[in-house]
C-alpha positions in Angstrom: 16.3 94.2 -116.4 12.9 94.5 -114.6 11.6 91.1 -115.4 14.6 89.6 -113.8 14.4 91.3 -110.6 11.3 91.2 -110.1 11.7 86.9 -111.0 13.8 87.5 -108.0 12.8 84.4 -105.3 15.2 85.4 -102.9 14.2 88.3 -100.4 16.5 91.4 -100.4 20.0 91.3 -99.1 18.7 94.9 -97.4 16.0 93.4 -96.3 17.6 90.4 -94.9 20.2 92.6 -93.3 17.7 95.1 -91.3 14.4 92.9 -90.5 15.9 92.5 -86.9 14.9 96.1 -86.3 11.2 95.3 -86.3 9.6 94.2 -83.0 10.1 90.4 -82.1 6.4 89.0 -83.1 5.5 92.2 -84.6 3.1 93.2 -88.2 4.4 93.7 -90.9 2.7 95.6 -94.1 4.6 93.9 -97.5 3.8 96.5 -100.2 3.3 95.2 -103.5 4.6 92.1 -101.8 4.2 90.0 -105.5 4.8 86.1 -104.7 5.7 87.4 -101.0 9.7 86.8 -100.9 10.0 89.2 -98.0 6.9 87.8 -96.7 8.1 84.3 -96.3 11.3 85.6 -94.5 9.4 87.8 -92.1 7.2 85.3 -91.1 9.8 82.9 -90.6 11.1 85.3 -88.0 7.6 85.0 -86.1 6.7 88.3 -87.7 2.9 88.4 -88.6 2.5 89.6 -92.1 -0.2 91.5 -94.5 1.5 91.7 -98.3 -0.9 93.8 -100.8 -0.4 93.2 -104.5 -2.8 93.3 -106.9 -2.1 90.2 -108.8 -3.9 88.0 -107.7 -2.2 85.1 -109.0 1.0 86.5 -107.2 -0.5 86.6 -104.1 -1.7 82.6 -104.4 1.9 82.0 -103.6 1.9 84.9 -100.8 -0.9 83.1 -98.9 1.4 80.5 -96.9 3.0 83.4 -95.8 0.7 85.7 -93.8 -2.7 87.3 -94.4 -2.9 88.7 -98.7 -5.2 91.4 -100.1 -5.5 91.9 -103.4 -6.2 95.7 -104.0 -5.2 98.0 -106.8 -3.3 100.5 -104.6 -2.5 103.1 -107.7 -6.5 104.2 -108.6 -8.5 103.0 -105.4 -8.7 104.1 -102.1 -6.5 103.0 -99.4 -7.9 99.6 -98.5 -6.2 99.9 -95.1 -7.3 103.0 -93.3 -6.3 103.5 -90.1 -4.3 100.4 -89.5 -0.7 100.5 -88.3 2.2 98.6 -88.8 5.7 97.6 -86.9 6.7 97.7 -90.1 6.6 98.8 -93.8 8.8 96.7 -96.3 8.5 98.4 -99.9 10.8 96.6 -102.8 10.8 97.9 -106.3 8.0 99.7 -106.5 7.3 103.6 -106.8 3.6 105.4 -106.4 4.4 108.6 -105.1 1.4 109.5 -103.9 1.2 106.7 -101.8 4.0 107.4 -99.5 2.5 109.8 -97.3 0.3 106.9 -96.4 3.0 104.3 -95.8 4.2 106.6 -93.0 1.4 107.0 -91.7 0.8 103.3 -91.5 4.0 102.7 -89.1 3.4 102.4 -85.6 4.9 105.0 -83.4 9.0 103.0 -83.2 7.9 101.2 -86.7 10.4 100.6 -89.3 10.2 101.8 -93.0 12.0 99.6 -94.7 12.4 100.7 -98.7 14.4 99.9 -101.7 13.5 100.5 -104.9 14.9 102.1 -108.5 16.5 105.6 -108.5 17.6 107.6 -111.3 20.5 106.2 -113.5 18.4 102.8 -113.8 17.1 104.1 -116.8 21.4 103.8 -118.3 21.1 99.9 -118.0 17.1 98.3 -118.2 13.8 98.8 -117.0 12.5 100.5 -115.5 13.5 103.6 -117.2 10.5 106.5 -117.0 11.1 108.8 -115.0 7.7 108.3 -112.6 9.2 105.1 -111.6 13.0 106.0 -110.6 13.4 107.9 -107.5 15.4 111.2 -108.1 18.6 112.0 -106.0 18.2 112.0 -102.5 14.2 111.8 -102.5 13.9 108.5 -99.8 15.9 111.2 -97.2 13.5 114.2 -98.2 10.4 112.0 -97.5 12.1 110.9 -93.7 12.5 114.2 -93.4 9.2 115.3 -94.3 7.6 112.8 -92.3 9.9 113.1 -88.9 11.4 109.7 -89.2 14.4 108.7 -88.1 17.2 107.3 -90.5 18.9 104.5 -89.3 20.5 103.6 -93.1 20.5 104.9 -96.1 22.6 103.7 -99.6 22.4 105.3 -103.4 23.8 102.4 -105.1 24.7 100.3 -108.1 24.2 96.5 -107.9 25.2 93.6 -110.1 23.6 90.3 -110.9 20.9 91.9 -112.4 23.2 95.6 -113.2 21.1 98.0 -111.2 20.2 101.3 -109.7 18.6 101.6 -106.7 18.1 104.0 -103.3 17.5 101.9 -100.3 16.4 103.8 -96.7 15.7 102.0 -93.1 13.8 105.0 -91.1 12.3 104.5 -87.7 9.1 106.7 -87.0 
């Protein structure tokens, strides 16, 4: 279910597996970073880190981790305009209007680093609307879109929480 991944205190085995792509001492943009779990592994690489979230109460636990803004990302405007990233780490979160702007914010050789629900995750928990599940294929049509280069890609079932998710590493 949701609430258990999302209790999740260890970062992404994805994440874990492709962070050496990202330029030694580089930024990184944590999107809806919660509690910053990716944040606190990035920075441990030397990475300097920005994780957005707009719990603030989440992001208390961020702080030790890199630079936090809290921002409601969904209804406001960008609060980052213009800024660029080495790289873009997006976990378990879905606004799909927003991800035009996460490309733009990679620097030119920055990595887009995304894993989140896809369509079956509705069969087994949370969460289960169809705005929030990405559809067949859709992380490859927005590289594609955008001109990035895919470096990995997986459709996949996990266990230990039982889940659905599409995962993409692109480089733009």
């Amino acid at each position: 279910m949701l609430t258990s991944v999302h209790g999740l205190t260890h970062p992404s085995e994805w994440i874990q597996r492709y962070a050496a792509l990202i330029a030694p001492g580089g930024t990184v943009l944590d999107v809806a970073c919660g509690a910053g779990r990716h944040m606190k592994l990035l920075s441990e690489m030397g990475l300097r880190c920005l994780g957005v979230d707009q719990s603030a109460s989440a992001l208390e636990h961020a702080r030790p981790h890199g630079e936090v803004l809290c921002a409601d990302i969904e209804s406001g405007t960008w609060p980052l305009p213009g800024r660029r990233f080495d790289a873009v780490v997006v976990t378990h979160y879905l606004w799909r209007p927003l991800m035009p702007t996460l490309v733009e914010s990679l620097a030119d050789g920055g990595v887009l680093l995304y894993e989140t629900f896809a369509v079956g995750q509705e069969t087994v928990g949370k969460p289960s609307r169809p705005e929030f599940l990405l559809r067949q294929g859709e992380l490859l049509d927005l590289s594609r879109q955008h001109g990035l280069t895919v470096v990995a890609f997986e459709d996949v079932w996990l266990d230990h929480p039982r889940r659905r998710l599409q995962r993409l590493v692109a480089i733009r």
